[in-house]
N, C-alpha and C positions, 0 to 999 in steps of 0.2 A: 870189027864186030865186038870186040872184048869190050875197047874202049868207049862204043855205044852201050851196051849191057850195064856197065860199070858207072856209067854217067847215068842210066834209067835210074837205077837203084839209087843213086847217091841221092836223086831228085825225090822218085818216092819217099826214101827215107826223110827228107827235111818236111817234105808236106806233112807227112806222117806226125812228125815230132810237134808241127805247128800245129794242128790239129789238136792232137793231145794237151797244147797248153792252152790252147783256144777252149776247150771242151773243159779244162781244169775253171777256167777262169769263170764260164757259165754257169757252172755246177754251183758258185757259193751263193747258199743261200742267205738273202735278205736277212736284216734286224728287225727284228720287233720293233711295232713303232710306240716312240716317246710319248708318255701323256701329254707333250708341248703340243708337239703335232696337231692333238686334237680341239685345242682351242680356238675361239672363234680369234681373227684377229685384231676385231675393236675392243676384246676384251668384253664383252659385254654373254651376260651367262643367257643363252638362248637353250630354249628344253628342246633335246633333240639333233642339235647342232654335231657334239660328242659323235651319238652312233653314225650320223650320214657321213659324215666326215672320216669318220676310221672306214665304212664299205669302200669311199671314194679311192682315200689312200692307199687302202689293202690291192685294189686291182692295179690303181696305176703305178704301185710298187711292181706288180707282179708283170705288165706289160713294157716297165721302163726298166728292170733291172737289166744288166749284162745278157746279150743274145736276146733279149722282149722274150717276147712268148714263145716258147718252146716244142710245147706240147702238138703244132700241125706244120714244125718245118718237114720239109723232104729230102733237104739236101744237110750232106754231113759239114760239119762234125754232129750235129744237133741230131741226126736222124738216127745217129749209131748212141745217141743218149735217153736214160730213163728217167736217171732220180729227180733231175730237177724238173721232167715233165710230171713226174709222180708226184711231187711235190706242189706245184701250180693246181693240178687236179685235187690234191685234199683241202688247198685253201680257197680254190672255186666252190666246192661244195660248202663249206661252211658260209661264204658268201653268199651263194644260192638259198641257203636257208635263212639269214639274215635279211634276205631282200623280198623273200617268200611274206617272214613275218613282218615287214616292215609295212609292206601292199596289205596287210587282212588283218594287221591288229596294230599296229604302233599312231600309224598316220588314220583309224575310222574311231570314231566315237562309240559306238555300239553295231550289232550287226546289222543293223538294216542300214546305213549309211553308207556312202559309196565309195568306191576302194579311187584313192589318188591315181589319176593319168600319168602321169609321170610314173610314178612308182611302177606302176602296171606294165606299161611300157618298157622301161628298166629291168624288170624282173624276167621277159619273157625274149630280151636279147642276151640276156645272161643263159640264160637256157640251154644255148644252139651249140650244138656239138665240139666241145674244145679241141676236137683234132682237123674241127674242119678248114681249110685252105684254098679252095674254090670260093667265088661270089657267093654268100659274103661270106667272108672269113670269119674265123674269132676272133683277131684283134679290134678290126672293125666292128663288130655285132658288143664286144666287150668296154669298149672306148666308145660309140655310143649311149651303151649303158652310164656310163660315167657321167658322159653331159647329162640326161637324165635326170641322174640324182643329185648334181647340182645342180639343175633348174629346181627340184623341189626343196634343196638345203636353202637357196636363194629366198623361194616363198616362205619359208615359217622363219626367216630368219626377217623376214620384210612387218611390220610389230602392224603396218596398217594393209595388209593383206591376210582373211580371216578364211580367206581359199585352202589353203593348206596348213594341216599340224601336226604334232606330234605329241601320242599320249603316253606321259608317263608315270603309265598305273603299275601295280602289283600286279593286279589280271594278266595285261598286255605282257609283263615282262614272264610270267612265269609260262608261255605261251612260248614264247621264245625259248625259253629252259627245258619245257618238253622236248622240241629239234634237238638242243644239243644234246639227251643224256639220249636219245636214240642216234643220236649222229657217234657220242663216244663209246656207247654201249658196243656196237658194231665193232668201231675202230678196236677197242680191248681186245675182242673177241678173235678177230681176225689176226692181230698179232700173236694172241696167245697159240693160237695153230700152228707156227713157227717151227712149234716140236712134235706137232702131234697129238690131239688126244682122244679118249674115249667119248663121248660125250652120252650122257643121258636123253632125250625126249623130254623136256619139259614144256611143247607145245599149248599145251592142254593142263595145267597143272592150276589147281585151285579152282575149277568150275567143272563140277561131275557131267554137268547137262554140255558141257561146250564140243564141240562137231566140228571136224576139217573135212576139204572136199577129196583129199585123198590120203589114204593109210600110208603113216612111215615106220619106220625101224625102231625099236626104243632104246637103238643108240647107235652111234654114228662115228664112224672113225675120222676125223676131219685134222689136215695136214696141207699145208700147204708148199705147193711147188718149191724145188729149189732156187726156181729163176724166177720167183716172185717174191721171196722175203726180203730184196732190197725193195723192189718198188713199193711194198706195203708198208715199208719202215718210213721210207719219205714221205710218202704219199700222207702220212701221218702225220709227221713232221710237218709239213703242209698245212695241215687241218687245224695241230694246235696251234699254228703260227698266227693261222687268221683269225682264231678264237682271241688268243691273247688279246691281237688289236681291238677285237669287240668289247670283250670281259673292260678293258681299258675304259674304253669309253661308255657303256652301260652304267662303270663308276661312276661317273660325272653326271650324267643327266636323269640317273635314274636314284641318285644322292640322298633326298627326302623322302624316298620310298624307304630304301634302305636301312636307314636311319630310325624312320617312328619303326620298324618291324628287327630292330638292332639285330640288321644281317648284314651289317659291314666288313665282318669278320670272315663270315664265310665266303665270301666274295673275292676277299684277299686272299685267302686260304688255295678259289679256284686260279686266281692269276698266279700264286707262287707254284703249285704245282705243274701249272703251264709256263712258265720260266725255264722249269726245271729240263722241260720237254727238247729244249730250245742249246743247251749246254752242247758246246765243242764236239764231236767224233772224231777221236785221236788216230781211230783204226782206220785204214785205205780202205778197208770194207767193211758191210755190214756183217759180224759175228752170227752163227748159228749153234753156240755149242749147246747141252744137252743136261737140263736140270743144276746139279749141282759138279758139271764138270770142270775140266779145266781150263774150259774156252769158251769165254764170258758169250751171252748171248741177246742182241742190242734188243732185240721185238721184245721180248719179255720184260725190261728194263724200263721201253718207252711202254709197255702196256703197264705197270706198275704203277708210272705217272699217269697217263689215261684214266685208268681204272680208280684211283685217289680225287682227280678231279671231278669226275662223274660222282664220286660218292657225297661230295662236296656240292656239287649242283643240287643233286637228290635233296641233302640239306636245307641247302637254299630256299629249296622252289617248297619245302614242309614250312619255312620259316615265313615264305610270301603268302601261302596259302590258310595260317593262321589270323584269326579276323581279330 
């Protein structure tokens, strides 16, 4: 009996340990991708080409890395894991929002013209619940999506097919640059809760006439969980990750915008602070210390770069919006 007892344990122990370097190995997260990546490979400068190409990459980064998709396994070691499903989810959302804008302003000419089938289609299997595991899954509904967007990378890359394009205006991009500084706005916000803070009511602030459907507090104690400050740090990490690949290629095909409105700069200004996002965590976890104490605290750290970036979009989208 000892010596069955003694043999259980020995067993648990080794799955256990396999487990743990299984689950170690899933966890690292993806590189940023190369501007090579984003080039057409005939060489040849196609408008448009850049952005479809980085959405394409960014997902089948995220469904081909170590362990594919994470975020709707059942079974462990994956099931007992967060950050890297935290992290898939902050760079779907920012995908989601790239493919939102891509369907209503990059690929129509003006508003009354018709949003691209593909795109439409792409955008609305992206959609589907990333934890979901049943017919149809995510990976399926997500990898669908993919063919998608390269049948329509195909068409405007085809010079005698006038079915599908890609416009790249000022207008259209700064459309774009809205989603993100509400997509980072949030993200700061949420990290910054990390410690705790008071927060004032400014719901309402600069419109005397402006009305909510229901009365709040004029301020608000907001703190987040202990058992959520890692998944909110990745989930971030995440987010800036897919930005990166976007900001990348927005360079490239959105080049001559940039240029006559000489906001090249702050362009670069938003990818180095998102680089910066991106830097090693040396700590086996995520840090929660307390202002100015002894024990550094990573959300605040990554909200610093968030919060820089956004102020840098802000920029941007003043410099696009100048005629």
């Amino acid at each position: 009996m000892q010596f069955t007892r003694n043999k259980v344990f020995s067993v648990a122990a080794v799955a256990g340990l396999i487990g743990y370097a299984v689950s170690v190995w899933w966890s690292i997260e993806p590189s940023p991708i190369e501007p090579e990546a984003l080039q057409n490979e005939q060489g040849k400068l196609i408008v448009g080409y850049a952005t479809t190409q980085s959405l394409i990459v960014t997902m089948e980064t995220l469904l081909d890395k170590p362990g594919g998709w994470l975020s709707n396994d059942m079974m462990p070691p994956s099931v007992l894991m967060d950050n890297m499903p935290a992290f898939e989810f902050g760079a779907l959302e920012q995908t989601r929002d790239l493919a939102l804008v891509m369907r209503k302003e990059f690929s129509r000419s003006q508003s009354q013209s018709a949003a691209d089938k593909d795109l439409s289609a792409a955008h609305s299997k992206l959609n589907i619940e990333h934890t979901s595991w049943l017919v149809p899954s995510a990976e399926s509904e997500y990898t669908d999506a993919i063919k998608l967007v390269k049948l329509y990378q195909a068409r405007i890359s085809d010079t005698g097919n006038p079915s599908a394009q890609f416009y790249a205006r000022a207008d259209n991009l700064n459309e774009w640059l809205k989603e993100v500084q509400k997509r980072l706005g949030s993200i700061s916000q949420r990290l910054s809760a990390s410690v705790g803070q008071d927060r004032l009511n400014t719901d309402l602030a600069g419109d005397t006439s402006a009305r909510q459907s229901t009365p709040s507090a004029m301020s608000d104690e907001i703190k987040t969980s202990w058992w959520k400050i890692d998944d909110i740090f990745y989930e971030s990490r995440g987010s800036a990750w897919a930005l990166l690949n976007f900001m990348r290629a927005v360079e490239v095909d959105f080049a001559d915008v940039l240029e006559k409105k000489n906001a090249e700069v702050s362009l670069r200004q938003i990818i180095r602070e998102l680089e910066a996002t991106q830097e090693t965590v040396w700590s086996p976890m995520v840090l929660n210390g307390d202002g100015f104490g002894l024990v550094a605290n990573h959300s605040l750290v990554m909200a610093n770069y968030i919060s820089r970036a956004n102020a840098a979009v802000i920029d941007l989208t003043n410099l696009l919006s100048q005629g």
